[in-house]
N, C-alpha and C positions, 0 to 999 in steps of 0.2 A: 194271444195271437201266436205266439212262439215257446210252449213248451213242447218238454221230453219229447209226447207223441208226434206232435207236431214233426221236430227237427226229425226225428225218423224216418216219417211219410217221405219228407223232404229230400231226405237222403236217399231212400229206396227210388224217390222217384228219378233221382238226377243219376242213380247207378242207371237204370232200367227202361225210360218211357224212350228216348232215341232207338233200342233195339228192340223196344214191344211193337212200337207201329214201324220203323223201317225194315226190321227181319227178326219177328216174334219168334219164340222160343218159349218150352215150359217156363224157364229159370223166369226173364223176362218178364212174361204174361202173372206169373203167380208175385213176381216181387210187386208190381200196379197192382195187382186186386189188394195185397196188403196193404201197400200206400193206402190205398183206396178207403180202406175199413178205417184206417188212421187218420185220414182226413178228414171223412165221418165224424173224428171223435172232435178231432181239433178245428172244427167247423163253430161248435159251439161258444168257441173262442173271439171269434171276430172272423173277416173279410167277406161282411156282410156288405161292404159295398161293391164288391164285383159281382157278387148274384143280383144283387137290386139293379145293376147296368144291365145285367145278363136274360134277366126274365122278361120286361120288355120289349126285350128283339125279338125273345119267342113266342112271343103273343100278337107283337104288331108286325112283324117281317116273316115270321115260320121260320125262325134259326134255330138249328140246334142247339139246346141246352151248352153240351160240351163245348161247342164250337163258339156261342155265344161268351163263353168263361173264359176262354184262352186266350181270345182276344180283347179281351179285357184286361185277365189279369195285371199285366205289365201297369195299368195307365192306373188301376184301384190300389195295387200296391205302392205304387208313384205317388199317389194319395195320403197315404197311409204312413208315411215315413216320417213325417215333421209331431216331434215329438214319442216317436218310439224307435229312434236311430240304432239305441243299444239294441231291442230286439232283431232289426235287420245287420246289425252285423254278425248276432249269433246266424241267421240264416246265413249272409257270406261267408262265414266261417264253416258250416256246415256243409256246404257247397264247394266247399276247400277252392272259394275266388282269390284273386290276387286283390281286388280292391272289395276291401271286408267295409262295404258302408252299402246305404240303400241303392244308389246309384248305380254300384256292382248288382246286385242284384237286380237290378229293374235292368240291367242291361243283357245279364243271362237266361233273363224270360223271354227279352224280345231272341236273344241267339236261339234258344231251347223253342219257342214257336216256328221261327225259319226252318230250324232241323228238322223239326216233321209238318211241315208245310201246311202250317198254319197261319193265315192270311196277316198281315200288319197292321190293316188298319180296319174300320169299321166299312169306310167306301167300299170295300176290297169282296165285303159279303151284301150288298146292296142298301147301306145307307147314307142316305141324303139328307141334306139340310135339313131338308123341309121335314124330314124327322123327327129333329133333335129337340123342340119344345113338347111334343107329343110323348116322345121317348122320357123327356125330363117328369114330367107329369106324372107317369106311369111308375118312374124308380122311384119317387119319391113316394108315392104311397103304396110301396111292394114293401112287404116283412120282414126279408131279408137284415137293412141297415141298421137295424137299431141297436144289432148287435155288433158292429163296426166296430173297434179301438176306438175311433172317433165322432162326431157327429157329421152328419153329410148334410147338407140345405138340398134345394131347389137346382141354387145356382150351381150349386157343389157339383152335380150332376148334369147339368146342361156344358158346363164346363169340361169335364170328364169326356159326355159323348162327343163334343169339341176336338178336345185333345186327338181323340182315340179317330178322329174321321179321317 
């Protein structure tokens, strides 16, 4: 979930993705596609539960893939924390946070989506209640989680898109 590549992406990203989408630049634009390829790698890794929230939307709602992930992120990282604390404070530390735990970091994800205006919640991009058992359904047999740090149920997920509404 959190090696070398990993923390790099991580870094390039938290130099770069504020001034790719509010006022892109080569520098910018080429450090995200780098992230990018790094993330690719450190995909393999886990945060297999924020794709399996994320594919769902875009199958049952027409959300953008990307757009489906970011808002996400925050609530699957949130997830993810109880039991790999030390990996999340290598990311706070990486992110040169003042509070190096998961909590800092799930709180620099929700800051870092505000900054390029990316919505808060799931209400926010069109979903409803009446969603969330259909949506649960869905992430749970998407291929994505199994490759999660941890295991994700049903409820795991109905809970999540809860959270995230």
């Amino acid at each position: 979930m959190c090696d070398g590549i990993a923390l790099e992406g991580i870094n390039l990203i938290n130099q770069s993705l504020v001034k790719a989408v509010n006022h892109p630049d080569l520098d910018s634009r080429s450090n995200m596609l780098l992230a990018s390829l790094m993330g690719a790698v450190a995909f393999q890794k886990g945060k297999g539960v924020v794709h399996s929230l994320a594919h769902p939307l875009s199958s049952l709602l027409d959300t953008h893939h990307g757009l489906a992930n970011a808002v996400n992120i925050p609530y699957g990282m949130e997830f993810n924390i109880e039991g790999f604390e030390h990996k999340f404070k290598r990311i706070a530390r990486t992110l040169e946070l003042k509070e190096e735990s998961g909590a800092g970091v799930i709180q620099y994800l929700h800051e870092l989506n505000a900054k390029i205006n990316i919505p808060k919640n799931l209400k926010d991009i069109g979903v409803k209640v009446e969603h969330i058992e259909t949506l649960a359904d869905l992430a749970i047999a998407d291929f994505a989680h199994p490759n999660n740090p941890k295991p994700v149920s049903r409820e795991d997920f109905k809970q999540l898109y809860l959270n995230a509404l």
